[in-house]
RODREN-156217 format. One record per residue (C-alpha): residue number from 1; residue in one letter; chain; x, z negated, y negated. Coordinates in Angstrom, 1 decimal. Each point is the difference from the previous one (the first is absolute). Layout:
RODREN-156217
<atom><n>NUM</n><res>A</res><chain>A</chain><X>X</X><Z>Z</Z><Y>Y</Y></atom>
...
//
This chain:
RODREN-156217
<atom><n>1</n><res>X</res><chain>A</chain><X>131.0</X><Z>-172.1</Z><Y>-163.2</Y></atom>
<atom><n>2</n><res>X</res><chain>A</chain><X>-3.4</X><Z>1.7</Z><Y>1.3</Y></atom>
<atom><n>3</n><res>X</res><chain>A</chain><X>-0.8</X><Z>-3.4</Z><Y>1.7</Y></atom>
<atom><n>4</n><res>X</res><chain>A</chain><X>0.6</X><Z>-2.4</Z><Y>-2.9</Y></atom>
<atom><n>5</n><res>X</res><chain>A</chain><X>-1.8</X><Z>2.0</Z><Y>-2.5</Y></atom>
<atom><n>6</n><res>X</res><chain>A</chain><X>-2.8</X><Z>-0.1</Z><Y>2.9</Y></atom>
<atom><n>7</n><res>X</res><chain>A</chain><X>0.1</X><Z>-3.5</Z><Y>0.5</Y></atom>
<atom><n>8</n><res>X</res><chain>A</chain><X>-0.1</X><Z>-0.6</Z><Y>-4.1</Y></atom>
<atom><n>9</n><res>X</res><chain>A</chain><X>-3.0</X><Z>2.8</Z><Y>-0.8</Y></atom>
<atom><n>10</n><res>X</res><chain>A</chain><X>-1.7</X><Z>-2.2</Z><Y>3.3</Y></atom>
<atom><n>11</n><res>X</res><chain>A</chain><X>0.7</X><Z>-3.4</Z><Y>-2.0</Y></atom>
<atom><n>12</n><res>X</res><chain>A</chain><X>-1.7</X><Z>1.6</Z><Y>-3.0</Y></atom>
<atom><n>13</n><res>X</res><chain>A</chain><X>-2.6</X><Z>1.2</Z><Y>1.2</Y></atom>
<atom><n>14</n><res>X</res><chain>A</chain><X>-0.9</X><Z>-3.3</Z><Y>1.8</Y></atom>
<atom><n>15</n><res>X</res><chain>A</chain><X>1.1</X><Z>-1.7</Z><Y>-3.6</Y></atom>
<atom><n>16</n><res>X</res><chain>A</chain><X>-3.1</X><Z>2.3</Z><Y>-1.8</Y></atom>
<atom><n>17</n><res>X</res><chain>A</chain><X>-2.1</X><Z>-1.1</Z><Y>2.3</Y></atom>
<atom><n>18</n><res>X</res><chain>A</chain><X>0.2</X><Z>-3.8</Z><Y>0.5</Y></atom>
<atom><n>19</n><res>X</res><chain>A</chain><X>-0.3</X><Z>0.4</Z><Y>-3.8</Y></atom>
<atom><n>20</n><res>X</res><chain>A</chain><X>-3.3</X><Z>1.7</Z><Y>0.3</Y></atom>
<atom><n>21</n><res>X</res><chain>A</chain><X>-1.1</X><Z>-2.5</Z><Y>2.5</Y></atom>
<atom><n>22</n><res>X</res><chain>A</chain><X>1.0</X><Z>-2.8</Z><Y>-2.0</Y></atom>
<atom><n>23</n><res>X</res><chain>A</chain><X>-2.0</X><Z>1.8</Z><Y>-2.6</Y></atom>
<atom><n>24</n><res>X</res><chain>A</chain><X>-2.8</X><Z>0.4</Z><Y>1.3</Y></atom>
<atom><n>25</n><res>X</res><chain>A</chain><X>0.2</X><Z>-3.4</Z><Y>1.8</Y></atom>
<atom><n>26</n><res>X</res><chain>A</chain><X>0.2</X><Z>-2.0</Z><Y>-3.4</Y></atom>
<atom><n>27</n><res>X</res><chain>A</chain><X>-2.6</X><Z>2.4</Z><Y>-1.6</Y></atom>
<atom><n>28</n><res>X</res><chain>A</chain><X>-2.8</X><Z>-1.7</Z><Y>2.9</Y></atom>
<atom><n>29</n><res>X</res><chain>A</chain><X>0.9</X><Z>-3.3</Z><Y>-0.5</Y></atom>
<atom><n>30</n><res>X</res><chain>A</chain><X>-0.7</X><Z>0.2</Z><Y>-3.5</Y></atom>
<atom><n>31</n><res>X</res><chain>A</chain><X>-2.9</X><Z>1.4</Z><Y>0.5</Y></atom>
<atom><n>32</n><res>X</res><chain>A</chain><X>-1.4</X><Z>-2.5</Z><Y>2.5</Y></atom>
<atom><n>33</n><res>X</res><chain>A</chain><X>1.2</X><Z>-2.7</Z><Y>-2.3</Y></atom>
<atom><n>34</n><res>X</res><chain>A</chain><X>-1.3</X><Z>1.5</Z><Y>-2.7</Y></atom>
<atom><n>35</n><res>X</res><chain>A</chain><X>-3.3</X><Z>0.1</Z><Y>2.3</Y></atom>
<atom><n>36</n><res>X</res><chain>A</chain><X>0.1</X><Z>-3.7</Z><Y>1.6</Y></atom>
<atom><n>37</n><res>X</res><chain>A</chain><X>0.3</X><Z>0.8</Z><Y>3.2</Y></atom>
<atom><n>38</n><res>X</res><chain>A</chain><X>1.5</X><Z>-2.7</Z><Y>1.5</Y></atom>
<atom><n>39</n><res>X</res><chain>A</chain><X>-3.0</X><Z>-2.0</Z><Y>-2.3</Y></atom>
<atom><n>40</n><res>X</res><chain>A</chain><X>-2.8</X><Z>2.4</Z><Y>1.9</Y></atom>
<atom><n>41</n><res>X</res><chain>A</chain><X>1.9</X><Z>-0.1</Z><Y>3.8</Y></atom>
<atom><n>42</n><res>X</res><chain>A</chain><X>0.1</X><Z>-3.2</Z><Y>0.0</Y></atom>
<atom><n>43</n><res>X</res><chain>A</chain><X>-4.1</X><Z>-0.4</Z><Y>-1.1</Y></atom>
<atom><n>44</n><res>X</res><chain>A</chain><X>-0.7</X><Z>2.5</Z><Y>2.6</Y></atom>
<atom><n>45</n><res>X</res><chain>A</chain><X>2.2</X><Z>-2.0</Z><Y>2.5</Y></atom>
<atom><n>46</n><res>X</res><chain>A</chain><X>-1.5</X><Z>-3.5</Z><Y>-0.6</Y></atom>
<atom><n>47</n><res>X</res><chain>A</chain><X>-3.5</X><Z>0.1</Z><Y>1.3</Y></atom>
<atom><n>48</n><res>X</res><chain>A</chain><X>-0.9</X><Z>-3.5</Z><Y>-1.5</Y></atom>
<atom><n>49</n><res>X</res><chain>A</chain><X>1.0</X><Z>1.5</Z><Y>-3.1</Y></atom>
<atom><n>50</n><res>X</res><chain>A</chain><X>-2.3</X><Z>2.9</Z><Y>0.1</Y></atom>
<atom><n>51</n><res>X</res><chain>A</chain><X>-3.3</X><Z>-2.1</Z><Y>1.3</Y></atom>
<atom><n>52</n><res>X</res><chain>A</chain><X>1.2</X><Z>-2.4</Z><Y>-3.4</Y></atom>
<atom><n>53</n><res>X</res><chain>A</chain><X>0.3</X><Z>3.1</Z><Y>-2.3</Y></atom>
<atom><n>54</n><res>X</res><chain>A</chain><X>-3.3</X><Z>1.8</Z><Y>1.3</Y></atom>
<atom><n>55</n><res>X</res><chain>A</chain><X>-1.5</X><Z>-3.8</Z><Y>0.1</Y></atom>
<atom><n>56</n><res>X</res><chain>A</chain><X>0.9</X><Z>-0.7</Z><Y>-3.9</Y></atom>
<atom><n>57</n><res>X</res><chain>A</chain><X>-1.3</X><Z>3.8</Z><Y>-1.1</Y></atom>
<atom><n>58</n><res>X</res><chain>A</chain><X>-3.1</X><Z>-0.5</Z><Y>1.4</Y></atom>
<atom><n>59</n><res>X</res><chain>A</chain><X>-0.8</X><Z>-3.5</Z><Y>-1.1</Y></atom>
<atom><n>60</n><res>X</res><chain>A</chain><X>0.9</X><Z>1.4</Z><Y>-3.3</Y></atom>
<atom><n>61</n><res>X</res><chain>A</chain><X>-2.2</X><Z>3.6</Z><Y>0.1</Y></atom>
<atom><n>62</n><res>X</res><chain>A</chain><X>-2.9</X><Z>-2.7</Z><Y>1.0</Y></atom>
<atom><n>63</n><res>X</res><chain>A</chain><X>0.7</X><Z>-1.8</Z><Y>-3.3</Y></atom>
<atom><n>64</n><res>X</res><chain>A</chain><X>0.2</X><Z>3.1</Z><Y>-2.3</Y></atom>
<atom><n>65</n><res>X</res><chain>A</chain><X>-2.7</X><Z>1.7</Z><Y>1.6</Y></atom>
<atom><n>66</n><res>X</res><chain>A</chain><X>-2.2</X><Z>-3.3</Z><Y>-0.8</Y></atom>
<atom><n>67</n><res>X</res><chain>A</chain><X>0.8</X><Z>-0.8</Z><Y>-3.8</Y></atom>
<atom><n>68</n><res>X</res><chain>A</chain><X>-0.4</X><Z>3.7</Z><Y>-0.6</Y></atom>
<atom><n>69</n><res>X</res><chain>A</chain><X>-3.3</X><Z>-0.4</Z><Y>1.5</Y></atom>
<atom><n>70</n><res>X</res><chain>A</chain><X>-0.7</X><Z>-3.3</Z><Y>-1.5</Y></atom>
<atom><n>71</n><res>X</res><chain>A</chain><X>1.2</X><Z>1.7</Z><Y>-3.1</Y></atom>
<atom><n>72</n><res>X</res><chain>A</chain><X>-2.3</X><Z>2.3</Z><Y>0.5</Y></atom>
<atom><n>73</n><res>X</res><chain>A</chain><X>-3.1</X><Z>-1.3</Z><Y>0.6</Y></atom>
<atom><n>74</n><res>X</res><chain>A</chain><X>0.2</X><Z>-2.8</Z><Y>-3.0</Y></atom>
<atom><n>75</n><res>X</res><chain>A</chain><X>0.6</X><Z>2.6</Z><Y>-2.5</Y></atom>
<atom><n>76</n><res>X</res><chain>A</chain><X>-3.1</X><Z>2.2</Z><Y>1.2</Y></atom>
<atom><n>77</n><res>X</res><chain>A</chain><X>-2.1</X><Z>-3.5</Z><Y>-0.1</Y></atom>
<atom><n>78</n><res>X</res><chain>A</chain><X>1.3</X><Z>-0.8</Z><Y>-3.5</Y></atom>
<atom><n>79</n><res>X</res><chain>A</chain><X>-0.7</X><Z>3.8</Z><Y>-1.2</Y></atom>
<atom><n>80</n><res>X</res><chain>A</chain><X>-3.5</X><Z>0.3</Z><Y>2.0</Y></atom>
<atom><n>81</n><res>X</res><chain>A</chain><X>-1.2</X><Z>-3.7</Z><Y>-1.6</Y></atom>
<atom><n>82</n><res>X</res><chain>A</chain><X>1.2</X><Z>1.0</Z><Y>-3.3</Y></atom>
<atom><n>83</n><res>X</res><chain>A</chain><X>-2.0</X><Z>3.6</Z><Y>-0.3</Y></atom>
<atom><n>84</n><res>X</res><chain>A</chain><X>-2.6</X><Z>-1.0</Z><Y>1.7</Y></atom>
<atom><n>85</n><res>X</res><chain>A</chain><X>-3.6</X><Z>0.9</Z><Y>-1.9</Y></atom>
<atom><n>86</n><res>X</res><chain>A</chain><X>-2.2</X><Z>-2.1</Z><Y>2.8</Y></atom>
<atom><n>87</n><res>X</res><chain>A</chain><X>-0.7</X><Z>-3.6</Z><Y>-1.5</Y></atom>
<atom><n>88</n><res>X</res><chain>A</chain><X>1.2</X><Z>-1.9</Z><Y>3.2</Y></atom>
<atom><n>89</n><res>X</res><chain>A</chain><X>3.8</X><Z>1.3</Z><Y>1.0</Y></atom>
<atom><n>90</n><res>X</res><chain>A</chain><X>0.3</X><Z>-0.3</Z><Y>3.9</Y></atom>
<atom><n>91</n><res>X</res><chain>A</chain><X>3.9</X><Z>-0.7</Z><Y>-0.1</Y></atom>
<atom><n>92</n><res>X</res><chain>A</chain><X>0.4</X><Z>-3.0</Z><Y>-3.0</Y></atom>
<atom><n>93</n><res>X</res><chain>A</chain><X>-3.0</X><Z>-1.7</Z><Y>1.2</Y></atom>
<atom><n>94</n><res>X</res><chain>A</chain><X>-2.0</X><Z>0.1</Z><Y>-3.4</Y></atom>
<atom><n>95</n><res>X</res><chain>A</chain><X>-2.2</X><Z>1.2</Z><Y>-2.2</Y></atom>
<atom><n>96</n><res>X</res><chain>A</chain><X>1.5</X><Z>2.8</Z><Y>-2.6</Y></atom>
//
């Protein structure tokens, strides 16, 4: 009788904790689903992808960083040309 209750309080405890582990297990892969994971392994795997990825963002930065400049520097012409009190405005090329 000792032996079988035991061998059952043994089976129960194991029971608990393949529960806990199955717990815990499922709790990570939601996470690293819920993460991309796979999605940012794979990125970090592929070296072609990252040179394309860092390739694209620059190209890009370039772009913003030279409208915003562009942007820039028409909007202070227009402003300067329009207040100016000189009678020749450097920037529109004509008299005020």
């Amino acid at each position: 009788m000792f032996f079988k209750n035991n061998k059952a309080q043994k089976e129960m405890e194991v029971k608990e904790k393949m529960n806990i582990l199955s717990f815990s297990i499922d709790k990570l892969r939601d996470l690293l689903e819920e993460g991309n994971f796979v999605e940012l392994t794979y990125i970090l795997g592929n070296r072609k992808e990252i040179i394309k990825r860092n390739l694209l963002a620059g190209i890009f930065r370039g772009i913003g960083i030279r409208y915003r400049c562009y942007c820039y520097y028409c909007h202070s012409c227009y402003f300067a040309s329009k207040n100016c009190d000189a009678k020749y405005s450097y920037y529109r090329r004509i008299y005020c």
